[in-house]
PyMOL Python script that loads the backbone (N, CA, C, O; Angstrom):
from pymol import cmd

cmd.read_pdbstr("""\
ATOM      1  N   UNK A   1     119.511  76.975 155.642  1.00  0.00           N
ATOM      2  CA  UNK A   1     119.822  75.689 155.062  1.00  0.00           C
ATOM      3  C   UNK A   1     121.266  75.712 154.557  1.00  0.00           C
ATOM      4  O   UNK A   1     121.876  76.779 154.486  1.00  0.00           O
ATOM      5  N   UNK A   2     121.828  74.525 154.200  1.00  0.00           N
ATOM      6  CA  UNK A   2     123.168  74.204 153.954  1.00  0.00           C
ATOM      7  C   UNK A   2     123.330  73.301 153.302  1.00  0.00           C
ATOM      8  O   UNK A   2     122.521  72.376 153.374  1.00  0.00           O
ATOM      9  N   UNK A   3     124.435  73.234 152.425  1.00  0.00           N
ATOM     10  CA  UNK A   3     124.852  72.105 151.622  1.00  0.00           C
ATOM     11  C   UNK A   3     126.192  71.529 152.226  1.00  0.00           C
ATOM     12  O   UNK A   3     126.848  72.218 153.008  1.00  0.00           O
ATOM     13  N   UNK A   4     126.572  70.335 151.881  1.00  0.00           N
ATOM     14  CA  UNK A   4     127.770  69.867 152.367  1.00  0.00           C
ATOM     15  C   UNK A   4     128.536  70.179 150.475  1.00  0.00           C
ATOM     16  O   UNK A   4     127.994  70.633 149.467  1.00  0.00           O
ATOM     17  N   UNK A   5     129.983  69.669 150.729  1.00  0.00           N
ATOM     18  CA  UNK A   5     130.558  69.392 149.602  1.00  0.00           C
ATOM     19  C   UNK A   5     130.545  68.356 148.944  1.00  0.00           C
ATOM     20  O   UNK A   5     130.738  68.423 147.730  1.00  0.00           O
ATOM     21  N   UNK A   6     130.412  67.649 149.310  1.00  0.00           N
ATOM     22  CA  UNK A   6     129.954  66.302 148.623  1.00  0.00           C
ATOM     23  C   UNK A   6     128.435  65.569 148.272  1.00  0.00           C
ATOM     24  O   UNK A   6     128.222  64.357 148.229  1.00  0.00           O
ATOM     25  N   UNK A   7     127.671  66.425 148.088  1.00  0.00           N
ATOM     26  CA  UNK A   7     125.937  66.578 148.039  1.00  0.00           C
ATOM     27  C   UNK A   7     126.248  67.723 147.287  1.00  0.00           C
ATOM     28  O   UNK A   7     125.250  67.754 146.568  1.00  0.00           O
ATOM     29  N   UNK A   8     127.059  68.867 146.883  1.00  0.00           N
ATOM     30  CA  UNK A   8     127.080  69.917 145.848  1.00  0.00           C
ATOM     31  C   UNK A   8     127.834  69.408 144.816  1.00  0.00           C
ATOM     32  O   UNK A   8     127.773  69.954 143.715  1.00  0.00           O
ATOM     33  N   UNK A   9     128.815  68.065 145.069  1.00  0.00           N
ATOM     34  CA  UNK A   9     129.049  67.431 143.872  1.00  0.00           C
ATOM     35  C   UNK A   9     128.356  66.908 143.131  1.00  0.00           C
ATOM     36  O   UNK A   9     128.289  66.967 141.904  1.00  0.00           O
ATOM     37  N   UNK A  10     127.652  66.218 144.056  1.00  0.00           N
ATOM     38  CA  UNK A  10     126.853  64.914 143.154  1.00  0.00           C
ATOM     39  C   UNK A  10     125.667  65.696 142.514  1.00  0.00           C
ATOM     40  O   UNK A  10     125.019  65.131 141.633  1.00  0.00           O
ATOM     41  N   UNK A  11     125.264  67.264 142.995  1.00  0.00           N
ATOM     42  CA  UNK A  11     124.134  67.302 142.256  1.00  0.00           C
ATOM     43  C   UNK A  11     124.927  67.755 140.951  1.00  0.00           C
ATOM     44  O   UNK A  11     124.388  67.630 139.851  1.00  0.00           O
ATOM     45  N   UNK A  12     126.256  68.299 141.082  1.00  0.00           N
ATOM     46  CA  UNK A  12     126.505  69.508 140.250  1.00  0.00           C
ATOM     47  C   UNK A  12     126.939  68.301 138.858  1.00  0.00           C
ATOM     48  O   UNK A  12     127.073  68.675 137.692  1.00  0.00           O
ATOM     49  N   UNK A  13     127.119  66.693 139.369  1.00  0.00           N
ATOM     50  CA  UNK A  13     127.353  66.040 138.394  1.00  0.00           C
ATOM     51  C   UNK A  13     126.291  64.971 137.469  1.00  0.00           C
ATOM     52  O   UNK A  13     126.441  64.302 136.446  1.00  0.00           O
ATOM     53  N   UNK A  14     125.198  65.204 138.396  1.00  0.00           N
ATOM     54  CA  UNK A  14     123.979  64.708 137.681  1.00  0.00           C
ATOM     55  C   UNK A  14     123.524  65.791 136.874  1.00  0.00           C
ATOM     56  O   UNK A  14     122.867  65.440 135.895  1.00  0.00           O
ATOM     57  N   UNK A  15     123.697  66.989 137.021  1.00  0.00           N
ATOM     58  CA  UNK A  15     123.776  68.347 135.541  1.00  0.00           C
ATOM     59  C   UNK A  15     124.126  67.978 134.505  1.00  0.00           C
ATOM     60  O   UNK A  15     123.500  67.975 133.445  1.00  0.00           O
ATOM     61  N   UNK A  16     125.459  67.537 134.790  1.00  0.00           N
ATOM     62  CA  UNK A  16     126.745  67.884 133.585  1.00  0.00           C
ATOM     63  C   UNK A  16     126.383  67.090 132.387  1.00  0.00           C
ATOM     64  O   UNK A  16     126.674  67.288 131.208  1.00  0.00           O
ATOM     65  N   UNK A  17     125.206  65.504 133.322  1.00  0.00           N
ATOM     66  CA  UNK A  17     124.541  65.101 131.428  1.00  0.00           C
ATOM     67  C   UNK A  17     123.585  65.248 131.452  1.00  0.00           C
ATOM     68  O   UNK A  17     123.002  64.406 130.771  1.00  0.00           O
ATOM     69  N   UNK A  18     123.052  65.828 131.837  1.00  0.00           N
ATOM     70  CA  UNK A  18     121.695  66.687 131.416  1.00  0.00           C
ATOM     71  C   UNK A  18     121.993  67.818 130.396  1.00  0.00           C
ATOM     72  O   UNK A  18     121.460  67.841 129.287  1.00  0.00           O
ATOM     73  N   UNK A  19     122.819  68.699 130.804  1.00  0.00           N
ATOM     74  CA  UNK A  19     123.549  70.279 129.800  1.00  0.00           C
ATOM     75  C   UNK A  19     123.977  69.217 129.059  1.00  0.00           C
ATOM     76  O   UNK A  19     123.045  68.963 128.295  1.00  0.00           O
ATOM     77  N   UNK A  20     124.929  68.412 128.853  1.00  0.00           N
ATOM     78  CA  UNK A  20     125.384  67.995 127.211  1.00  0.00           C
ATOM     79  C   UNK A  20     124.194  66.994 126.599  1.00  0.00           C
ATOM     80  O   UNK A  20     123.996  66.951 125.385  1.00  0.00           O
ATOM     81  N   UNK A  21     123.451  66.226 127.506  1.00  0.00           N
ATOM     82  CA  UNK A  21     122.280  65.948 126.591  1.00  0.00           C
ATOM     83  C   UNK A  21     121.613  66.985 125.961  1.00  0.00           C
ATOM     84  O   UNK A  21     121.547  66.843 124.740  1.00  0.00           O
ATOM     85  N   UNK A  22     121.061  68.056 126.444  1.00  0.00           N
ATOM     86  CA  UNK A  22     119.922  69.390 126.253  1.00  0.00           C
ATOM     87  C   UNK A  22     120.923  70.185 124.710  1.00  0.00           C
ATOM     88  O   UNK A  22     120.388  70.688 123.721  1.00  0.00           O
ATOM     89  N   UNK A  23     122.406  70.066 124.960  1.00  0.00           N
ATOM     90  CA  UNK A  23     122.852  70.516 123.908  1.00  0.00           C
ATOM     91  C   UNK A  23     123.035  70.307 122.880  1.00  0.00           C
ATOM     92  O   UNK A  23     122.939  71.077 121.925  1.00  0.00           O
ATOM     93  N   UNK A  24     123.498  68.617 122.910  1.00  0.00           N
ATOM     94  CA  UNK A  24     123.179  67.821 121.777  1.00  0.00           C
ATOM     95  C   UNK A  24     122.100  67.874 120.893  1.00  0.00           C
ATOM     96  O   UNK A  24     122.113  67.784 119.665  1.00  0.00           O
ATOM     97  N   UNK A  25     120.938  68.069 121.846  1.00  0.00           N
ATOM     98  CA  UNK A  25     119.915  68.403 121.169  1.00  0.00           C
ATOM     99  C   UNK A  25     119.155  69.657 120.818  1.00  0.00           C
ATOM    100  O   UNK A  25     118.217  69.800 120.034  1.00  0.00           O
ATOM    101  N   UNK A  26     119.659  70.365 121.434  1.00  0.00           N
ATOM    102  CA  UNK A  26     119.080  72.389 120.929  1.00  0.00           C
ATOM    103  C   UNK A  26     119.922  72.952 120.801  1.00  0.00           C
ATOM    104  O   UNK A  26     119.649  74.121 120.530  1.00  0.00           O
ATOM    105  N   UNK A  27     121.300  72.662 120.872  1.00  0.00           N
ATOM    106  CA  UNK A  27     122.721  73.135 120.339  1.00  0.00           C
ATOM    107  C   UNK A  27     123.014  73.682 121.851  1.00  0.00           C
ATOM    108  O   UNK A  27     122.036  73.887 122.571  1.00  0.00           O
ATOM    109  N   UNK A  28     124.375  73.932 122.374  1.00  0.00           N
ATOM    110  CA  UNK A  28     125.750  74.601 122.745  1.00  0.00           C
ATOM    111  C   UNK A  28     124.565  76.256 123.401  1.00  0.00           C
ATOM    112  O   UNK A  28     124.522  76.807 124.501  1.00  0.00           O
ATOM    113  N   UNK A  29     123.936  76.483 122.323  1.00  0.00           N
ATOM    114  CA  UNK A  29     123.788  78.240 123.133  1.00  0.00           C
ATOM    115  C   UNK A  29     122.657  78.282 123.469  1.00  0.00           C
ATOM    116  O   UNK A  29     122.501  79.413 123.929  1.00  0.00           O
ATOM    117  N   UNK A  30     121.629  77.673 123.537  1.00  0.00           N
ATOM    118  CA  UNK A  30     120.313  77.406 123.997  1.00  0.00           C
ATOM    119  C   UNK A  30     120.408  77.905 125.244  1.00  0.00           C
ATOM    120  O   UNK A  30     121.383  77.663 125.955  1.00  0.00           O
ATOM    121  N   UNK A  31     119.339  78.698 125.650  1.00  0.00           N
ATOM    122  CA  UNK A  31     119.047  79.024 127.420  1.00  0.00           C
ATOM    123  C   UNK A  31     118.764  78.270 128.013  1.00  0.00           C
ATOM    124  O   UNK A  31     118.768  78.621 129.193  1.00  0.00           O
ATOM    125  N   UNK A  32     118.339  76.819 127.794  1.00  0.00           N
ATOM    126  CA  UNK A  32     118.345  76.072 128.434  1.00  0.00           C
ATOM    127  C   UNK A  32     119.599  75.185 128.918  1.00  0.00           C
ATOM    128  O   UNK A  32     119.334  74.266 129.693  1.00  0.00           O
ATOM    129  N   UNK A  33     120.999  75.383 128.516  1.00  0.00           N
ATOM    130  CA  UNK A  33     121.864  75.263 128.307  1.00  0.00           C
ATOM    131  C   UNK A  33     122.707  76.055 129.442  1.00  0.00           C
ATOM    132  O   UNK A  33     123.688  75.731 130.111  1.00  0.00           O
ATOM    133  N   UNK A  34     121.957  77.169 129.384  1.00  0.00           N
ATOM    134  CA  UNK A  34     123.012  78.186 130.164  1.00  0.00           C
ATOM    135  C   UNK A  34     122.207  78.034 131.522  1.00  0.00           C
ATOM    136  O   UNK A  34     122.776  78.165 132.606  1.00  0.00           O
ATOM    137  N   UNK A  35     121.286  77.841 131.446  1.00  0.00           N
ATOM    138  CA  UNK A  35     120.197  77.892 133.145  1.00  0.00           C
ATOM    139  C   UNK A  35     121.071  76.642 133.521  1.00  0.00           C
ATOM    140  O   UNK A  35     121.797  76.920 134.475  1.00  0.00           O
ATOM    141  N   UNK A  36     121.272  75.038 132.964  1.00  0.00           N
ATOM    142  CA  UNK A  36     121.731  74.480 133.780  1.00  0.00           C
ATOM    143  C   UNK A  36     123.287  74.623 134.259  1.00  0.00           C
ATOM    144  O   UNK A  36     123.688  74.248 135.361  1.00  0.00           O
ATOM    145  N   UNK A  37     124.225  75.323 133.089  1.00  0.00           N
ATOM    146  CA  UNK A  37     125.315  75.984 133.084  1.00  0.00           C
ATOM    147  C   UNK A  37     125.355  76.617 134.613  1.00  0.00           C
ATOM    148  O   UNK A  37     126.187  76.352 135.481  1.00  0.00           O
ATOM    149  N   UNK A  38     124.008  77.705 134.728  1.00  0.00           N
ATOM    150  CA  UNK A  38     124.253  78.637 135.755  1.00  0.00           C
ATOM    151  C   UNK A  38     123.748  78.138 137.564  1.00  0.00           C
ATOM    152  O   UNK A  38     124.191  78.479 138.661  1.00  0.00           O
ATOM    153  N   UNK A  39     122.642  77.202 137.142  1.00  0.00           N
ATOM    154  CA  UNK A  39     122.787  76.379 138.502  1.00  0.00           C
ATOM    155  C   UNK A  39     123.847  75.177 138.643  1.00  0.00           C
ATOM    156  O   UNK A  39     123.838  74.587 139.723  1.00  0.00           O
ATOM    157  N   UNK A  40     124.469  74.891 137.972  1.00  0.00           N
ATOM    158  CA  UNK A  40     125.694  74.229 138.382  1.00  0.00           C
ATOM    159  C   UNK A  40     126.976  75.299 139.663  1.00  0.00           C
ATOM    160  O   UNK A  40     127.724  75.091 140.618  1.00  0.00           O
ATOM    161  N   UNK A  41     126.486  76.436 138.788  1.00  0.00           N
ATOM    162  CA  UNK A  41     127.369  77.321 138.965  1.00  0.00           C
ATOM    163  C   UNK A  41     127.162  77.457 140.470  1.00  0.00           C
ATOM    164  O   UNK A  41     127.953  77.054 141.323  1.00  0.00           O
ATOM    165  N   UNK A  42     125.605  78.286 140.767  1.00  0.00           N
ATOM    166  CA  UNK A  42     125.593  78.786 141.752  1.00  0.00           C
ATOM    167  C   UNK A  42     125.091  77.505 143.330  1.00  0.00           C
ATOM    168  O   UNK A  42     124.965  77.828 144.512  1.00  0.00           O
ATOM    169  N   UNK A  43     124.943  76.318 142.802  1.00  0.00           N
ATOM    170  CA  UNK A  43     125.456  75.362 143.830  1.00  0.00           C
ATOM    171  C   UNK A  43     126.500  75.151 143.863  1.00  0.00           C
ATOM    172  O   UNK A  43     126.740  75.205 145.069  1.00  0.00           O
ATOM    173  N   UNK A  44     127.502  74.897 143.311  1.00  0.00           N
ATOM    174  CA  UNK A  44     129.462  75.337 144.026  1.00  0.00           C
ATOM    175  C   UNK A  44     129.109  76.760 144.422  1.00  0.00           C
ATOM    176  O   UNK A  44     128.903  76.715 145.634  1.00  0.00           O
ATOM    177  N   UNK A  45     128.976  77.743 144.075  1.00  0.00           N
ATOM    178  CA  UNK A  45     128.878  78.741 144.721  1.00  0.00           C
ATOM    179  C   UNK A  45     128.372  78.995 146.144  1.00  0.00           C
ATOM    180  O   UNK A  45     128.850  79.871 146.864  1.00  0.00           O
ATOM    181  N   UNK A  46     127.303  78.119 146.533  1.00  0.00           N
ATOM    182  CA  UNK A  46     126.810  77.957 147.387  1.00  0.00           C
ATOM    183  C   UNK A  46     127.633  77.413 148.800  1.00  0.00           C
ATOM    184  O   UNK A  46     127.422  77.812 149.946  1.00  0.00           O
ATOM    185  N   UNK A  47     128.539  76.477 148.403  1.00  0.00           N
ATOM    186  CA  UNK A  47     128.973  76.042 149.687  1.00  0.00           C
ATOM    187  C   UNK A  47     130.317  75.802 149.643  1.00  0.00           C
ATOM    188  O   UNK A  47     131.046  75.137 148.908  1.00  0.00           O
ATOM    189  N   UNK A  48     130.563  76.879 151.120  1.00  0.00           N
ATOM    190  CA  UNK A  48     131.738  77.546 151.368  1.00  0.00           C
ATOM    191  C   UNK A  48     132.840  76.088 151.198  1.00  0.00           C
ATOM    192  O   UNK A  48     132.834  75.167 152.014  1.00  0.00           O
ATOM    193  N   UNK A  49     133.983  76.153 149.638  1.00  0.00           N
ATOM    194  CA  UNK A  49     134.591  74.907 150.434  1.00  0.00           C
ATOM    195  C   UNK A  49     136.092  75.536 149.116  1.00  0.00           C
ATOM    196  O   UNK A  49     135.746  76.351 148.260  1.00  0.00           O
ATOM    197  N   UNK A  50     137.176  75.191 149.131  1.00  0.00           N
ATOM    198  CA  UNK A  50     138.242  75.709 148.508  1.00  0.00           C
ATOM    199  C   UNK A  50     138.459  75.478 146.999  1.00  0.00           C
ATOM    200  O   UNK A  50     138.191  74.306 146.734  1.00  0.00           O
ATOM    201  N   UNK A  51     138.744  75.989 146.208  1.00  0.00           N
ATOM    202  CA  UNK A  51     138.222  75.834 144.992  1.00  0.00           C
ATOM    203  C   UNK A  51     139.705  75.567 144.638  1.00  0.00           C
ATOM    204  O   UNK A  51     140.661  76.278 144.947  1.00  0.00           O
ATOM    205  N   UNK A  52     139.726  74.090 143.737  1.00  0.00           N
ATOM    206  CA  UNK A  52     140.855  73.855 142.925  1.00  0.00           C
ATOM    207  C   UNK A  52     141.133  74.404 141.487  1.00  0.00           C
ATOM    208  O   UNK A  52     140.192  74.855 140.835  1.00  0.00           O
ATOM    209  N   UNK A  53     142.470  74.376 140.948  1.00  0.00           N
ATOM    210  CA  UNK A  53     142.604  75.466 139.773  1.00  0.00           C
ATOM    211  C   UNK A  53     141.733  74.678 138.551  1.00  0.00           C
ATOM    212  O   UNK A  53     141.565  75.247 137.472  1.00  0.00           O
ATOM    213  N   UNK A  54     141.173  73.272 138.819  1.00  0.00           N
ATOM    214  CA  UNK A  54     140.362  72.885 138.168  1.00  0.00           C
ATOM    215  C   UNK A  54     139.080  72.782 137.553  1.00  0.00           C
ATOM    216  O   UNK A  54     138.600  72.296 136.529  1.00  0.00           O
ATOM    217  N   UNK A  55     138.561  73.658 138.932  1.00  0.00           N
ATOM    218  CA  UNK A  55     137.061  74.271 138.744  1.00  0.00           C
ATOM    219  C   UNK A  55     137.078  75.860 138.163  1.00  0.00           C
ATOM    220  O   UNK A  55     136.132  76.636 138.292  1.00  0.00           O
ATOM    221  N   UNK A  56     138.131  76.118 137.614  1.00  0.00           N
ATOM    222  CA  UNK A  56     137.701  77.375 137.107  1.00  0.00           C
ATOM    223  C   UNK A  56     137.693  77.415 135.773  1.00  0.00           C
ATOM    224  O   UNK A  56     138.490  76.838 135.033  1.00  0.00           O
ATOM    225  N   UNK A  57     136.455  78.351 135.344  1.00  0.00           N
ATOM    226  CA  UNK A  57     135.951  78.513 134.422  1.00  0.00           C
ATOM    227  C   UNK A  57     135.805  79.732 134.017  1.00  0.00           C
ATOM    228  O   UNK A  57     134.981  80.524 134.473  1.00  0.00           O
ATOM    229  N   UNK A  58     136.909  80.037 132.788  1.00  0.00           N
ATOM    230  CA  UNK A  58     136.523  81.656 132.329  1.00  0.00           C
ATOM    231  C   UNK A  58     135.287  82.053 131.601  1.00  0.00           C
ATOM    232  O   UNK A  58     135.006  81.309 130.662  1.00  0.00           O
ATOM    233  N   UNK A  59     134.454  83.092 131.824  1.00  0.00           N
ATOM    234  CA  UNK A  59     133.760  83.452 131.632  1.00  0.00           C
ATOM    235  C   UNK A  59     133.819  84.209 129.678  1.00  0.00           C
ATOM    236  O   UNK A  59     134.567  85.162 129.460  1.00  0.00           O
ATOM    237  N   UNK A  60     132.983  83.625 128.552  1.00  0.00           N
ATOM    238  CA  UNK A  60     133.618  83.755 127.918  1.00  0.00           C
ATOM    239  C   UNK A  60     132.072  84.931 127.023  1.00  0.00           C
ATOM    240  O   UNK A  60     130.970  84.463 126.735  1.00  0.00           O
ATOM    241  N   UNK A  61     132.452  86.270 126.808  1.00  0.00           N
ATOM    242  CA  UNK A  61     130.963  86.869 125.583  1.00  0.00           C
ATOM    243  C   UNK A  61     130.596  86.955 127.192  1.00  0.00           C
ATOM    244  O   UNK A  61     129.490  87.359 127.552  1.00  0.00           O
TER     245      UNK A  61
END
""", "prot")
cmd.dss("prot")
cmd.show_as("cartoon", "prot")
cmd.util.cbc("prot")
cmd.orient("prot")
């Protein structure tokens, strides 16, 4: 199976308010926080496409 880049956006941006809703409400360090943190992650990860200096994210702890 395969993802395109633009189907790894849109999921990776229907996340992004889900994690700041989930944080708002169980705070910033919650594991639930970091699971959607980390499948955001590993769908860009997933499909091979060039990464701008915008998507990077230092790894921080």
């Amino acid at each position: 199976m395969s993802m395109d880049e633009r189907t790894s956006q849109e999921l990776r941006d229907r996340i992004q308010p889900i994690a700041e809703a989930v944080a708002a409400k169980l705070g910033a360090r919650h594991p639930a926080v970091a699971a959607l943190e980390l499948a955001a992650a590993e769908i860009a990860a997933a499909v091979p496409m060039p990464r701008r200096y915008a998507d990077y994210e230092p790894r921080v702890g």
